[in-house]
C-alpha positions as a LaTeX table, in Angstrom:
\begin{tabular}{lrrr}
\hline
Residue & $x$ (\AA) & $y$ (\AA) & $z$ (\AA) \\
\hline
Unk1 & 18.51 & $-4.31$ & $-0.95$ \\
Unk2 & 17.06 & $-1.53$ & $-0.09$ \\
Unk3 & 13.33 & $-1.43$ & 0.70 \\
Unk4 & 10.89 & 0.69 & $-1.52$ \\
Unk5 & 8.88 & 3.52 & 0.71 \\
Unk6 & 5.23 & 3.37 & 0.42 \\
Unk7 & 3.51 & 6.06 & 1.39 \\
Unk8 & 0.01 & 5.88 & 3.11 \\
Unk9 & $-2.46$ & 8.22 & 4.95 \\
Unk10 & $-1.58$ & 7.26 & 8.85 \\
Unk11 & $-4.89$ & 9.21 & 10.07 \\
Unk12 & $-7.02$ & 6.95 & 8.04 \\
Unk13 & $-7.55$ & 3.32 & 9.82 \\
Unk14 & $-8.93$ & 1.20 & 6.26 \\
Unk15 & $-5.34$ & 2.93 & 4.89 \\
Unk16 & $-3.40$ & 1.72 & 7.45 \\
Unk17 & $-4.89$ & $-1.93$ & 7.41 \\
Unk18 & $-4.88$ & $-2.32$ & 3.78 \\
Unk19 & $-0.84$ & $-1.19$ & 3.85 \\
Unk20 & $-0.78$ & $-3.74$ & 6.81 \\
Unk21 & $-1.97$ & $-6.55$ & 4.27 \\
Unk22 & 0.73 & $-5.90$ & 1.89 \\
Unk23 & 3.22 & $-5.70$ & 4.85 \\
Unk24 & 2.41 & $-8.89$ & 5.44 \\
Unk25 & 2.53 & $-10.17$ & 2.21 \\
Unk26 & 5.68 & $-8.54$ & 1.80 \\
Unk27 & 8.00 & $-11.58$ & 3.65 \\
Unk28 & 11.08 & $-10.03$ & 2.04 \\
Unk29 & 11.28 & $-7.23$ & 3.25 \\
Unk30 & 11.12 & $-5.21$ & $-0.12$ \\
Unk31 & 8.54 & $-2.48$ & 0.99 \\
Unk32 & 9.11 & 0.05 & 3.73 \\
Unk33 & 5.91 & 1.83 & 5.09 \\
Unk34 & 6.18 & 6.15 & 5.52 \\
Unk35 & 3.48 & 7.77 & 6.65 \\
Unk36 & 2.42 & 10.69 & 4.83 \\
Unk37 & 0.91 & 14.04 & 5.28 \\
Unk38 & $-1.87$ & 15.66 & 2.96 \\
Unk39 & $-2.32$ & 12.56 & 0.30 \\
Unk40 & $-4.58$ & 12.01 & $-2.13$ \\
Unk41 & $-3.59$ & 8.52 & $-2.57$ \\
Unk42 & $-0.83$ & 5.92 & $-1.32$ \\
Unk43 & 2.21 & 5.97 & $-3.58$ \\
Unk44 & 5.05 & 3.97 & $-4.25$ \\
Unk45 & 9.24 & 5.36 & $-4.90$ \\
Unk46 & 10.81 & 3.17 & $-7.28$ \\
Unk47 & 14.45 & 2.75 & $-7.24$ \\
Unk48 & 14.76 & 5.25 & $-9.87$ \\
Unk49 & 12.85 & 7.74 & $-7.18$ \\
Unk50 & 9.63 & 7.52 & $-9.80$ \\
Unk51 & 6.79 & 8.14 & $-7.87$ \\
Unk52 & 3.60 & 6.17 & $-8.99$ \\
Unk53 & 0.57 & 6.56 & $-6.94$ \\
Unk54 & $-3.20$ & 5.31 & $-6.92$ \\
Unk55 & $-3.88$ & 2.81 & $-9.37$ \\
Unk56 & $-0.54$ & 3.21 & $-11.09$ \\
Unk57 & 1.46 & 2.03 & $-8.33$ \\
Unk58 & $-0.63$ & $-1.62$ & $-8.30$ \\
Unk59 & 1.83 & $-3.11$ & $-10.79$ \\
Unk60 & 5.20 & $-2.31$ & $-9.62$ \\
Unk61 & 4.16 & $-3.10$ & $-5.88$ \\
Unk62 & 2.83 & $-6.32$ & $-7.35$ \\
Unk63 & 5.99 & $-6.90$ & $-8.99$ \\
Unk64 & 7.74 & $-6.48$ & $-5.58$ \\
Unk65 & 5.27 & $-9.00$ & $-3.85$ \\
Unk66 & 6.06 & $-12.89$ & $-3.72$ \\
Unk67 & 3.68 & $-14.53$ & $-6.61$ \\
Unk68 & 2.51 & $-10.65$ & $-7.36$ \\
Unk69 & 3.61 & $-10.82$ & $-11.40$ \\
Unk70 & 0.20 & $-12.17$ & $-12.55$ \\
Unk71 & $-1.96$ & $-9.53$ & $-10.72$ \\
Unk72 & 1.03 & $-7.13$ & $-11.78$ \\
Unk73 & 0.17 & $-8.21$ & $-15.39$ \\
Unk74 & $-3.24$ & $-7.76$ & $-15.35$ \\
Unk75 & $-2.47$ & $-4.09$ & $-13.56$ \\
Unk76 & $-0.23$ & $-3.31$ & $-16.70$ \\
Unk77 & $-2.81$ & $-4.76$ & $-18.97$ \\
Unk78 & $-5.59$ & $-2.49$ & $-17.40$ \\
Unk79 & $-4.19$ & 0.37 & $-16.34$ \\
Unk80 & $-7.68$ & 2.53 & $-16.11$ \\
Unk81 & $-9.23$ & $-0.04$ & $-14.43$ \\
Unk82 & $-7.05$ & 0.17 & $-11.71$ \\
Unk83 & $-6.69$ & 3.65 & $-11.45$ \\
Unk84 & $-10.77$ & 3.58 & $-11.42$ \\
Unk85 & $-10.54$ & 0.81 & $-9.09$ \\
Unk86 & $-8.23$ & 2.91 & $-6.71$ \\
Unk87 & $-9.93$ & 6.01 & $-6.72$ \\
Unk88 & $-13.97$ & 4.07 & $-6.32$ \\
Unk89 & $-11.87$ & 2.41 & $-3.10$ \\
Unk90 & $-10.36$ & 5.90 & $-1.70$ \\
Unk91 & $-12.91$ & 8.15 & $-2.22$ \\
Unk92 & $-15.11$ & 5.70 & 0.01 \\
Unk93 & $-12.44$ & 4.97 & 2.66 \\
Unk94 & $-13.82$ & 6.24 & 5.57 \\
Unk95 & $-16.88$ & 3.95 & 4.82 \\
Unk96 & $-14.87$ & 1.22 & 4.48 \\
Unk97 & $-12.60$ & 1.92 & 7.43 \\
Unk98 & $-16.03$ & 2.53 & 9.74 \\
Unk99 & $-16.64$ & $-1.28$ & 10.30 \\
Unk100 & $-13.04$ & $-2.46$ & 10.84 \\
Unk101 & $-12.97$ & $-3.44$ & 14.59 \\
Unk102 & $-10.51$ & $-1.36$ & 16.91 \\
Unk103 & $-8.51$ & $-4.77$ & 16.91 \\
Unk104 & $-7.80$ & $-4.51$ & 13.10 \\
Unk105 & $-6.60$ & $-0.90$ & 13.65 \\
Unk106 & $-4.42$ & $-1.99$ & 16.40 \\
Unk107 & $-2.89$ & $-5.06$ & 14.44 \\
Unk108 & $-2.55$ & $-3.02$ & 11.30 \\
Unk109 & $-0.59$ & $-0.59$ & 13.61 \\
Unk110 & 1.98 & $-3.65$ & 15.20 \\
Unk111 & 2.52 & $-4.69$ & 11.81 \\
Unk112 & 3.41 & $-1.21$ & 10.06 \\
Unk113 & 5.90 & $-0.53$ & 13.23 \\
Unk114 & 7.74 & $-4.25$ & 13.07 \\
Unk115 & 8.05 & $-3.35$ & 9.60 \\
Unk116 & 9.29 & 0.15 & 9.73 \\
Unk117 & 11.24 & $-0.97$ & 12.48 \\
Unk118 & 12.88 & $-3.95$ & 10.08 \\
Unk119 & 13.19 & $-1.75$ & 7.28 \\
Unk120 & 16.03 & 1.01 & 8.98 \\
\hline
\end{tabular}
């Protein structure tokens, strides 16, 4: 199978440890993490190579995600929520990314490279 790229903002360390999370939660390898340049939000290539970004990629990347189809339902079921959700989260990033210790930038960081390593 071949693993869906998500795209994230590499310069941003709450980015990189929230894509970590997934990673992790990914254990079958379905997601494969590219770092991108000039993004407004992460985003998601589908098979298809349908790009959904923001809040509309939460329910396909749920979908992907081992027990992910309720939280993928709910996603489908409120799509402006979680496009709201998304953007209240991203456009206060840097707050949220001021806090995380140097450690959680540094594990986030092992975890994207074993996965993008895995992924090739």
């Amino acid at each position: 199978m071949t693993a869906h790229p998500l795209l994230y903002d590499p310069d941003c360390g709450f980015c990189r440890v929230c894509v970590a999370v997934v990673l992790t939660w990914d254990r079958h390898g379905r997601l494969r993490p590219v770092p991108g340049a000039d993004l407004e939000s992460w985003q998601l290539v589908l098979p298809d190579g349908t790009v959904r970004a923001g809040g509309d990629a939460f329910a396909p990347l749920f979908r992907l995600l081992p027990g992910g189809a309720p939280l993928a339902r709910l996603a489908d079921r409120f799509p402006e929520a979680s496009a709201r959700g998304y953007r209240w989260v991203a456009d206060r990033r840097s707050a949220f990314g001021r806090p995380l210790p140097a450690a959680a930038r540094r594990w986030a960081d092992r975890v994207i490279s074993e996965s993008a390593r895995e992924s090739r």
